[in-house]
C-alpha positions in Angstrom: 0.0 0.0 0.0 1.7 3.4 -1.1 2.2 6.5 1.4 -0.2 9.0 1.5 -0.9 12.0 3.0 -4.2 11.0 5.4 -6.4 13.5 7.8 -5.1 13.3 11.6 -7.5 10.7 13.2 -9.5 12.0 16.4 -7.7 12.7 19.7 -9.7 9.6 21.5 -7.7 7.0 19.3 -4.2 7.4 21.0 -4.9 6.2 24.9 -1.6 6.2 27.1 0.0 3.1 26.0 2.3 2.2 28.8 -0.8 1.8 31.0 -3.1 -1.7 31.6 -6.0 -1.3 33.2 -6.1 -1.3 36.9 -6.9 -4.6 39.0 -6.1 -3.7 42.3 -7.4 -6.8 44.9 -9.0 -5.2 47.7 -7.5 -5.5 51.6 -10.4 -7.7 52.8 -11.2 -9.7 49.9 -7.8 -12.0 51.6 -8.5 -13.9 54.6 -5.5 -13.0 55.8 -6.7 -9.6 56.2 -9.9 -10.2 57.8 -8.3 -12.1 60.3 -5.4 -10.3 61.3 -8.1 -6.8 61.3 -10.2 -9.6 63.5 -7.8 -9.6 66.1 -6.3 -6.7 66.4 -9.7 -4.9 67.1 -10.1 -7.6 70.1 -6.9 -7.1 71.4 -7.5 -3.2 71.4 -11.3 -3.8 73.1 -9.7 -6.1 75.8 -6.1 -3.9 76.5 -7.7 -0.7 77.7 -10.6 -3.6 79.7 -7.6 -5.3 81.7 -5.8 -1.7 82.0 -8.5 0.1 84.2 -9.4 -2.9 86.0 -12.0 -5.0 84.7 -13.1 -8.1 86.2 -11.5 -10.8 84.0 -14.6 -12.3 82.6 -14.8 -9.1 80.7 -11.9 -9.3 79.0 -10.5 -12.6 79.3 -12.9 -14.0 76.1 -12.0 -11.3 74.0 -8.3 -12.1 74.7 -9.0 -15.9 74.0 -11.0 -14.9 70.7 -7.3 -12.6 69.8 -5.7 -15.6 70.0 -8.1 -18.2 68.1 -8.6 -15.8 65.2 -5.2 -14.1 65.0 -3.4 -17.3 65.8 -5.3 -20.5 63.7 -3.2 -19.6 60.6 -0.2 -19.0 61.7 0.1 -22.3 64.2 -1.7 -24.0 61.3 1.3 -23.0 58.5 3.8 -23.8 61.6 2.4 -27.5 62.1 2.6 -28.3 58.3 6.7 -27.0 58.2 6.9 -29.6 61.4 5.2 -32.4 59.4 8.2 -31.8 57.1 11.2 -31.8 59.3 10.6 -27.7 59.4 10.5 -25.9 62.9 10.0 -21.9 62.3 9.8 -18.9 64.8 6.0 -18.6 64.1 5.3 -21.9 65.5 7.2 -21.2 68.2 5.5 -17.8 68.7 2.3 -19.7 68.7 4.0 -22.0 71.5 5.6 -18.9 73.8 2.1 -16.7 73.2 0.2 -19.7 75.0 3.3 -19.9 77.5 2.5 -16.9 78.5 -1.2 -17.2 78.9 -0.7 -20.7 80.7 1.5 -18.5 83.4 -0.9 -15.6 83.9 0.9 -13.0 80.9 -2.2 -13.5 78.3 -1.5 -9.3 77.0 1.7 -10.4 75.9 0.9 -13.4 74.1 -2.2 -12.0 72.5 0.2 -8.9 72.0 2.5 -11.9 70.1 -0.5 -13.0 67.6 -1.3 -9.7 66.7 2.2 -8.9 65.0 2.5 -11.8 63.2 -1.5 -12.1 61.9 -0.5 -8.7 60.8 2.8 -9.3 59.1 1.2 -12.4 57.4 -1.9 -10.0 56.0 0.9 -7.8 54.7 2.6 -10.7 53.0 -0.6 -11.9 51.2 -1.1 -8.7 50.3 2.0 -7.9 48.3 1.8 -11.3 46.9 -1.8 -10.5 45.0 -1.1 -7.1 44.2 2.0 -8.4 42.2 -0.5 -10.9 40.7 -3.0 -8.2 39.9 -0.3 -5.9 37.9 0.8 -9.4 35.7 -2.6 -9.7 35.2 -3.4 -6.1 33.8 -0.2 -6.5 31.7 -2.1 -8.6 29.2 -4.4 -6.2 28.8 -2.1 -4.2 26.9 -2.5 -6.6 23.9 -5.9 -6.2 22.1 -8.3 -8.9 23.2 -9.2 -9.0 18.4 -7.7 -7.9 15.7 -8.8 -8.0 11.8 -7.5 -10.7 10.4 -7.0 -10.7 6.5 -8.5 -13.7 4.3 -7.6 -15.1 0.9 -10.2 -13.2 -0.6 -9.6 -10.2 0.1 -12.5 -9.9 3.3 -12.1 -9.1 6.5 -12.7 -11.3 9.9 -12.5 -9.8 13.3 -10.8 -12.5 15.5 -9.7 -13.3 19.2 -5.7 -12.3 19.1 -5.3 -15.9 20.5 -6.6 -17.3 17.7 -4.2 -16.0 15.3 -1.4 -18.3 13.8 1.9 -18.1 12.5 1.5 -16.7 8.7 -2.1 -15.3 9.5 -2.0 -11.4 7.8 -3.6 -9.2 10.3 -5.0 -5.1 9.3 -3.9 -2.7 11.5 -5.3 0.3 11.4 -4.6 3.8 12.6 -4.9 4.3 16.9 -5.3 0.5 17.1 -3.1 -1.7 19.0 -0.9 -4.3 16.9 -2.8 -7.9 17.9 0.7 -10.0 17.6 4.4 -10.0 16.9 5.1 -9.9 12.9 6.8 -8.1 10.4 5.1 -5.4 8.2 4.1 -6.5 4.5 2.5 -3.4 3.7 2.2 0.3 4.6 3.9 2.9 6.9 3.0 4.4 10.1 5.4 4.9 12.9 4.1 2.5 16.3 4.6 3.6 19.7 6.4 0.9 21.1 7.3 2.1 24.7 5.9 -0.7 26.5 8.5 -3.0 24.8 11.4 -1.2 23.9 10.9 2.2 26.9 12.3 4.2 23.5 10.3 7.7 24.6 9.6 7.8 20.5 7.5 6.7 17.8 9.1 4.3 16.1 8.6 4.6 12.0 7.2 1.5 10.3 7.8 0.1 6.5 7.6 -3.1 4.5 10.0 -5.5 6.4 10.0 -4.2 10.0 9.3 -6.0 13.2 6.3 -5.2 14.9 5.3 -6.4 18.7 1.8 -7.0 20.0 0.3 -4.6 22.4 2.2 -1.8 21.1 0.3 1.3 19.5 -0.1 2.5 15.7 0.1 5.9 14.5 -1.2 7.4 11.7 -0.8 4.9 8.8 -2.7 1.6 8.4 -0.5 -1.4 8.3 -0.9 -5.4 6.8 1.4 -7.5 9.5 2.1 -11.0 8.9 2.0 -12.8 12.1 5.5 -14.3 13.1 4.4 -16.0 16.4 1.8 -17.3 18.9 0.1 -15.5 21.2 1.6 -17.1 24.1 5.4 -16.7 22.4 4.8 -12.6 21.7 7.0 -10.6 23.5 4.9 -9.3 26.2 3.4 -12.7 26.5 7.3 -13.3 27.4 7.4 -9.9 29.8 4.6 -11.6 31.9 6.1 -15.0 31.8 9.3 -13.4 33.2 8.1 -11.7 35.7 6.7 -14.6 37.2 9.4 -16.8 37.1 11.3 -14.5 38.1 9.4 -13.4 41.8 9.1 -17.5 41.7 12.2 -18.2 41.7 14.0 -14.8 43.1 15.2 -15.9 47.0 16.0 -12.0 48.7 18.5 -11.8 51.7 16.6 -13.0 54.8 16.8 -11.3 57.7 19.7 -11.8 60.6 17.5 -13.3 62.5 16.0 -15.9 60.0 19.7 -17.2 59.4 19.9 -18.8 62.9 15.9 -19.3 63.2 16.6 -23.2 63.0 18.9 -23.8 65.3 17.7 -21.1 67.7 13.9 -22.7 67.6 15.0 -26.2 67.8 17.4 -24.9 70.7 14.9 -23.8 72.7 12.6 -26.6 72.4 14.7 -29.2 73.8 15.8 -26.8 76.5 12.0 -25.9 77.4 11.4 -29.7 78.0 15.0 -30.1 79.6 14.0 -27.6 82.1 10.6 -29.5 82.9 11.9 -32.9 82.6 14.9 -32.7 84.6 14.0 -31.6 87.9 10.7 -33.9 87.9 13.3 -37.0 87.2 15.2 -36.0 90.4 11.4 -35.9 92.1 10.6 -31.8 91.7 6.8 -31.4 92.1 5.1 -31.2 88.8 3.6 -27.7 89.3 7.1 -26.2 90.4 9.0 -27.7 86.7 5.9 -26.5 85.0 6.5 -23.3 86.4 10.4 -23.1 85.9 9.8 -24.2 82.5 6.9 -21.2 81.3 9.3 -18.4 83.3 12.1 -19.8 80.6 9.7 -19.9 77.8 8.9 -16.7 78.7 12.8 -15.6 79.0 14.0 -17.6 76.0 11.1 -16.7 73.6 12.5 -14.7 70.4 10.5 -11.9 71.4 13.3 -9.3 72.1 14.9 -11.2 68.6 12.0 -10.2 66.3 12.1 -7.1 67.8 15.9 -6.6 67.7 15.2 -6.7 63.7 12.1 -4.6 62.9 12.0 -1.6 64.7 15.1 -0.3 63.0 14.2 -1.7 59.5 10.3 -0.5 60.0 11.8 3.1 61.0 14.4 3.2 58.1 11.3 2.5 55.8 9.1 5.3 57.5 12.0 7.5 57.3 12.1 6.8 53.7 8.3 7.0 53.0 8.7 10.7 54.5 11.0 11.7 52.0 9.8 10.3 49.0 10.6 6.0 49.2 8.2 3.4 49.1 10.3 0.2 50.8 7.7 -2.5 50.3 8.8 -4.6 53.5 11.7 -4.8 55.5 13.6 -7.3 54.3 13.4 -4.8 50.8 15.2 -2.5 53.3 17.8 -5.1 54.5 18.7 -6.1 50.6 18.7 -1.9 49.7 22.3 -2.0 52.0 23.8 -4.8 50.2 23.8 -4.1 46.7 27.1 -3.7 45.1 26.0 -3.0 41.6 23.9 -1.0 39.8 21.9 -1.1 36.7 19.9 2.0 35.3 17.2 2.5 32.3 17.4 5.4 30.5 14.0 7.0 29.4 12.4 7.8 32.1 14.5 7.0 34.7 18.2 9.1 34.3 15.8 11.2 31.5 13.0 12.5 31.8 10.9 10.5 29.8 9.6 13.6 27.6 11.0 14.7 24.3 12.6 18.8 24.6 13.7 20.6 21.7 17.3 21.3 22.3 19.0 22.8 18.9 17.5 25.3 16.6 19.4 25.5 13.4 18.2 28.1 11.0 19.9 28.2 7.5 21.7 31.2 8.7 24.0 33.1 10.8 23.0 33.4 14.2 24.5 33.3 17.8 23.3 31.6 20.9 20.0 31.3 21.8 18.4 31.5 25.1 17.0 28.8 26.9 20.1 26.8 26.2 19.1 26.2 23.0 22.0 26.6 20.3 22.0 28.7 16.9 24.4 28.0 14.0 26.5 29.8 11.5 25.1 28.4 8.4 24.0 31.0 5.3 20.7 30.9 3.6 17.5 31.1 4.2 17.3 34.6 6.4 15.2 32.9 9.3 16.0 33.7 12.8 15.9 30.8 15.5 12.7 32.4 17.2 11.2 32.5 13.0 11.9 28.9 12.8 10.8 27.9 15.7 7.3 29.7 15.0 7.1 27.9 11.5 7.7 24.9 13.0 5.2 25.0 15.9 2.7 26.6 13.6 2.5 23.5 11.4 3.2 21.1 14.2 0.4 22.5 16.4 -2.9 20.2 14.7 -0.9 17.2 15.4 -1.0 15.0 18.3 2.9 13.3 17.9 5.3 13.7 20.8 7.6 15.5 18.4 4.8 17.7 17.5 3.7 18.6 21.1 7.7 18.8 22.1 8.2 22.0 19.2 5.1 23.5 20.1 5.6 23.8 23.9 9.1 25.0 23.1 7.6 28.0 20.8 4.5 28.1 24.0 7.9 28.9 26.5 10.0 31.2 24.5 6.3 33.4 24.0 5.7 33.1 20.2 2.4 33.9 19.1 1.7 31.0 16.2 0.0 31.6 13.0 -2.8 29.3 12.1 -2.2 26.3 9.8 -4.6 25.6 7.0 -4.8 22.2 5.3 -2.8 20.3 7.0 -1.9 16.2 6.6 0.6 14.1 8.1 2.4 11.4 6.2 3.3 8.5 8.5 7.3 8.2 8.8 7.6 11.7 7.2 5.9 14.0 9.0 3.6 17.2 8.1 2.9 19.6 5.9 0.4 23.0 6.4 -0.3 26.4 4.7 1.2 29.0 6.9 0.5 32.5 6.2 -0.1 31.3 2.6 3.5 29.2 2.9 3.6 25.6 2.2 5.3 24.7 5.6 6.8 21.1 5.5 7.9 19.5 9.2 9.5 16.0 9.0 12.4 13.4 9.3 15.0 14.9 7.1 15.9 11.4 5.5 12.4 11.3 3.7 12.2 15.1 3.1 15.7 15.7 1.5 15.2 13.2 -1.0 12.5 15.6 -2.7 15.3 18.3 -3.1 18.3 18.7 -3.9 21.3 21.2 -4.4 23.8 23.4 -1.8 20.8 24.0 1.0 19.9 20.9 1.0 23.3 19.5 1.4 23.7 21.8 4.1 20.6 20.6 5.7 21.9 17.3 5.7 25.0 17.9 7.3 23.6 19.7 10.2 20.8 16.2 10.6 23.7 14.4 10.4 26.0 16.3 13.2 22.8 16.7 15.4 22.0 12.6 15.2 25.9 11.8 15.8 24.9 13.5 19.2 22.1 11.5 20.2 19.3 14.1 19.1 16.0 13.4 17.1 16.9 15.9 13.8 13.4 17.6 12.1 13.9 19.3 8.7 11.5 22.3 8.1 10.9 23.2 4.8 9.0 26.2 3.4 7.6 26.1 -0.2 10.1 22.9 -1.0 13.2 24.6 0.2 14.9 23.6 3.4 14.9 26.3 6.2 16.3 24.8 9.4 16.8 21.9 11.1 15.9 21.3 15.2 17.5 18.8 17.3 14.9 16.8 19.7 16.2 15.1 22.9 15.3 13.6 26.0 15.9 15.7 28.9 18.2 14.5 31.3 17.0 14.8 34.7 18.7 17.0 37.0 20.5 15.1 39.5 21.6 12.4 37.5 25.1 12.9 37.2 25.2 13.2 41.0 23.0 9.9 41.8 25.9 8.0 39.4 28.8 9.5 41.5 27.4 8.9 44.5 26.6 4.8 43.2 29.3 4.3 41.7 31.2 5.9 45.6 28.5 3.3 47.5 29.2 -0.2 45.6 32.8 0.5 44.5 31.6 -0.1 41.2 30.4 2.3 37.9 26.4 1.5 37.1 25.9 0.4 33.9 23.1 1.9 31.4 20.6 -1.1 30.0 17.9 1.2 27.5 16.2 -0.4 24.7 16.7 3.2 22.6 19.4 3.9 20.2 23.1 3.8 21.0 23.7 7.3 19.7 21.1 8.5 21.8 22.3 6.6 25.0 25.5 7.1 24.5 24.9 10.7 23.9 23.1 10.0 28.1 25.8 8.4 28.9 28.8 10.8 28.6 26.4 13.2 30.1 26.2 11.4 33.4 30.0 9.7 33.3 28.7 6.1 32.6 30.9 4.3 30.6 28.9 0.5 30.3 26.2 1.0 27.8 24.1 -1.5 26.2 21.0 -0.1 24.1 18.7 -1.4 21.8 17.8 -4.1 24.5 14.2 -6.0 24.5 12.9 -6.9 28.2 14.8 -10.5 27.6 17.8 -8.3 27.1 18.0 -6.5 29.9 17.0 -9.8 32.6 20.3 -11.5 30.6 22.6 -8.3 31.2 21.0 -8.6 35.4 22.1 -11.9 35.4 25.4 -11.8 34.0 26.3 -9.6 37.0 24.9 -11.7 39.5 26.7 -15.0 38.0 30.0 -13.3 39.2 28.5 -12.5 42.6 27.3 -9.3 42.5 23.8 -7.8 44.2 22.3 -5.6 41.7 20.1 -2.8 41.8 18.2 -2.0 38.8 16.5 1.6 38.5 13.8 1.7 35.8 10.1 3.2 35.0 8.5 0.9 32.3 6.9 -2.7 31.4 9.6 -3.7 29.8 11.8 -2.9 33.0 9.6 -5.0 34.6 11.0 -8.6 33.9 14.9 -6.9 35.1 13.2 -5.4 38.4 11.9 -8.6 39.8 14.9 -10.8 38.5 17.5 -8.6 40.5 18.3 -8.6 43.7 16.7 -5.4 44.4 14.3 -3.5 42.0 13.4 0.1 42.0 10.9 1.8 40.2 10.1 5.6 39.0 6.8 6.8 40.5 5.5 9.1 38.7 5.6 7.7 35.7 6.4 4.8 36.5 3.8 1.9 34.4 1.5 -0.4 36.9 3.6 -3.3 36.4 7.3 -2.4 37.3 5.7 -0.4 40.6 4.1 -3.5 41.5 7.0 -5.8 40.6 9.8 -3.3 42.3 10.8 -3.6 45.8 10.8 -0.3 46.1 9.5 3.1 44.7 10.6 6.3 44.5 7.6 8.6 44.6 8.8 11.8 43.6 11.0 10.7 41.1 13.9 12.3 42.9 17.1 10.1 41.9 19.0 11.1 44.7 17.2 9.6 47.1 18.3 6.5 45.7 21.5 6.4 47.3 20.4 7.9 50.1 17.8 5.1 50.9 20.9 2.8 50.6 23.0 4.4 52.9 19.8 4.2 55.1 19.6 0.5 54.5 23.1 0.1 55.9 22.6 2.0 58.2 19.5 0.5 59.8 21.3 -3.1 59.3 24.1 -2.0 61.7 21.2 -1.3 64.5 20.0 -5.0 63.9 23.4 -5.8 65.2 23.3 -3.8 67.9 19.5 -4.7 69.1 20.8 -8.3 68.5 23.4 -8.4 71.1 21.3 -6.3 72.9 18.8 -8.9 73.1 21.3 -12.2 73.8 22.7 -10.2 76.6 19.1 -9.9 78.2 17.9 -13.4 77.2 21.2 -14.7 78.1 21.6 -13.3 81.9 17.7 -14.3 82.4 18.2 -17.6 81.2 21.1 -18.6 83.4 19.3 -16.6 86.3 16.2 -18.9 85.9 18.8 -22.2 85.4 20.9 -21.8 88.1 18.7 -20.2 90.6 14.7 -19.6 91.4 14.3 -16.8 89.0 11.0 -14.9 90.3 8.1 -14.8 87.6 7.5 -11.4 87.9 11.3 -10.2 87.5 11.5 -12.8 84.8 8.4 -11.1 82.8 10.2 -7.5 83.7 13.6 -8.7 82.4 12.1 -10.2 79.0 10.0 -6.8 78.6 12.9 -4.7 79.8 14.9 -5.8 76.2 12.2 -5.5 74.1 11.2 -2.2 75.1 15.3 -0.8 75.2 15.9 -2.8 71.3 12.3 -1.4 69.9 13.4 2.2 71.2 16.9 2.1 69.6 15.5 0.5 66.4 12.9 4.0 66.5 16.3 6.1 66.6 16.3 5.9 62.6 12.8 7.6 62.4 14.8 10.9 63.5 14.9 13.2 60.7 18.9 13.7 61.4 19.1 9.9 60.5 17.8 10.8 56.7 20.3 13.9 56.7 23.4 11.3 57.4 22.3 9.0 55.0 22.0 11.6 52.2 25.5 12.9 53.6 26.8 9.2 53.4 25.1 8.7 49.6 
């Protein structure tokens, strides 16, 4: 089918097409939730019951209920881990919580069941939000498409009935139905939620296509080259799964010795009960003994020891712009000793700036850090072309388009209208202005319709502006070539910083993973003093590059905005997504989000991380010390039950106030010092 000049199609036909629709599961459609809300609304009737001194009947059931509907799940998950050879801290939690209640200290068990009912609601729910985003990804592909038959008629299909060597009509605004290569036409197909490029990308006769990405103006025939289930974001989804599946984050300190710290305890808890009664101790006496050193020895001060400090480092965060998902996001954030970072969106801005004006004649500098040329020729000034430019451009709905004309819109130029205007898929626009014929467009396809000195001029400065990593756009008035702009992503403003100070926190450079050009990531590249780039990267791409690092031993971070970050964020070690901009998927598959889109937070929430690991330590030999002394108090001597339950408190209370030291706002100041 030839090019041709076709009307631009209505504004509703070009939705935001890095965006699935939302499928958000709700807090209390998990059972989890309900019962961890359950008990933590008994446990706040009974507390304040026992506190001003209520008769026991009053409060005592609602206690009992705490633990029945707070604790069934957890004791339940702990029992199955036993029947395979498995003995975890929340069975033992379950075991100390009814320790307690069995020697008069029910508010701290039922205190017990509350915090972990909780934690486990919060782990459900992170687990089917990350569903819900894979989920919404598929949406991004068309659910039909018009599938061409041997006759020349057209069928409206379900994408997953297409097969290999089906021909499919796309037309313009639609969304391509499956991966192929173009046999016919031209349009230029947004294909950010593939590649992240922040471009249209133009389309001819031989070019590879992906499903769910979005057409432009032109109407394209697209031979289908695979399955449904093989297309590339079939592949993105597929990725992602495997990869939270299979991804095993840095447990906590605590976790590392849970085993033998549980099992430990067990035998020593019966030891404690069994010996004396073997040498003829009264029954009531061992129990007794053995509760106060259930009571002493339970992890309690442990947990503790490790969340505070890891809970107030993510707070901290969350106040100054970072979403840590959990803690044990937080404890990973401090190890990482490598860094991997998208380009569009993430070190850029994700929005297309003009940055050059070129007029075919002598000018200096202009403002706005835009640059002028010395070429001879066509008279224009830099504000003239700029106005021609955005005069034609302004019907048009292209990011190129909407980038001159909000350049023109900030340097004040009043635009003239533009009459009869059409847009040629991969060439660009032409209008009437001021009875001009005003020609905006890649200078590759425009060039080739003149000739002669200008337009060799022209060339040269499309050439020079594309070795640089720019975006070049001819304008031509009445055939003859007037001036050339240069188009580039804007860097964002403390990126050069955030890659100093990474590069100063792991020991080692980041490297740049993009799926745009190299000249134009390259050109990002030397801006911010990154040296490793790899561009022109698929989603498959960048998960390989991830783990190549982490083959050789190394933690990586990876920093990106888009779907097609999404497969690298959940296969690293740590993931970290844009916010603002940032697509459903890679903020539900990131371990962390940065709200604000502030990049130097990002070390920052690192330095933080290590930070709040060193006061694990600390809370941790806080802890053994307590549980230690009390332990050979109650062993060696008649340890009273009281002084025992004041002890075990005692720690908690002096490891959970430490751990709240990183809430202090001096703590983030430090951090951002230290990153």
């Amino acid at each position: 089918m030839p090019t041709t000049l076709i009307e631009r199609p209505a504004p509703s036909a070009a939705p935001r097409p890095d965006t699935a629709p939302r499928r958000r599961t709700r807090v209390f459609a998990l059972p989890e939730a309900r019962w961890a809300a359950a008990a933590t609304v008994l446990f706040l009737i009974a507390l304040p019951l026992q506190l001003t001194g209520a008769p026991a009947w009053a409060w005592g059931p609602l206690y009992a209920l705490t633990y029945a509907t707070g604790g069934w799940e957890p004791a339940w998950a702990g029992l199955r881990a036993l029947r395979e050879k498995t003995l975890d801290v929340d069975l033992l939690m379950i075991v100390a919580a009814l320790g307690a209640a069995a020697v008069g200290q029910v508010m701290d068990g039922a205190l017990l069941i509350v915090i972990f009912a909780t934690s486990g609601a919060l782990e459900a729910l992170a687990t089917a939000r990350t569903a819900d985003s894979v989920r919404g990804l598929l949406d991004l592909a068309p659910t039909t498409a018009t599938r061409l038959l041997d006759d020349g008629r057209e069928e409206n299909v379900p994408t997953e009935r297409l097969a290999v060597g089906d021909t499919v009509l796309v037309r313009p605004g639609e969304r391509i139905g499956a991966d192929g290569r173009v046999l016919d036409g031209a349009s230029e197909v947004d294909q950010a939620t593939i590649t992240g490029e922040p471009l249209p990308v133009a389309k001819e006769v031989g070019d590879e296509v992906f499903a769910g990405t979005l057409n432009g103006t032109g109407a394209l025939r697209v031979k289908v080259e695979r399955d449904a289930s093989d297309s590339v974001i079939a592949r993105i989804v597929a990725m992602v799964e495997e990869a939270s599946e299979t991804k095993a984050p840095t447990q906590l300190f605590i976790e590392k010795v849970e085993q033998r710290y549980s099992i430990g305890m067990v035998i020593a808890t019966l030891a404690v009960f069994a010996v004396p009664l073997a040498f003829g101790a009264a029954v009531t006496g061992s129990l007794l003994r053995a509760m106060t050193f259930m009571i002493v020895a339970s992890p309690c001060a442990v947990v503790l020891a490790t969340m505070p400090p890891l809970l107030s480092a993510i707070a901290n965060a969350g106040r100054h712009g970072v979403l840590v998902k959990s803690a044990v996001v937080m404890e990973r954030l401090g190890q990482v000793d490598g860094v991997a970072l998208d380009k569009t969106g993430t070190l850029t801005e994700g929005t297309p700036r003009v940055t050059d004006l070129r007029p075919l004649t002598g000018s200096g500098p202009t403002d706005d850090g835009l640059t002028g040329s010395g070429i001879a020729g066509s008279g224009l000034t830099a504000d003239g072309l700029l106005a021609l430019a955005a005069a034609a451009e302004h019907p048009s709905e292209h990011p190129l388009a909407r980038a001159i004309v909000d350049a023109a819109r900030t340097r004040g130029l009043a635009l003239a209208t533009a009459e009869n205007f059409a847009s040629a898929p991969g060439i660009g626009v032409t209008a009437t202005v001021d009875g001009r014929t005003v020609a905006v467009g890649a200078p590759a396809r425009l060039l080739n319709r003149t000739g002669g000195a200008v337009a060799a001029r022209a060339a040269a400065v499309a050439a020079e502006l594309e070795t640089g990593g720019r975006t070049a756009v001819l304008v031509e008035v009445d055939g003859v070539p007037v001036g050339v702009l240069g188009i580039a992503d804007r860097l964002r403003p403390d990126a050069a910083a955030t890659v100093t100070a990474l590069t100063a926190l792991t020991g080692t450079a980041p490297v740049l993973l993009t799926g745009d050009n190299p000249r134009a990531a390259a050109r990002v590249a030397a801006e911010v003093g990154i040296t490793d780039v790899r561009a022109g990267l698929l989603p498959q791409d960048k998960v390989t590059a991830v783990q190549e690092q982490e083959r050789v031993g190394r933690k990586v971070l990876v920093l990106g905005d888009g779907v097609n970050d999404a497969p690298a964020l959940a296969a690293a070690h740590t993931g970290v997504a844009m916010g603002r901009a940032g697509s459903d998927l890679a903020l539900e598959t990131a371990d962390a989000v940065i709200v604000r889109d502030e990049l130097a937070t990002v070390p920052a929430v690192v330095a933080l991380s290590r930070r709040a690991r060193s006061f694990v330590v600390q809370n941790l030999v806080i802890a053994s010390v307590f549980i230690s002394a009390l332990v050979v108090w109650d062993l060696v001597a008649t340890l009273p039950l009281p002084l025992g339950v004041l002890g075990h408190e005692g720690s908690t209370v002096i490891v959970g106030l430490n751990g709240l030291r990183l809430l202090r706002e001096a703590a983030w100041t430090r951090a951002r010092a230290e990153g």
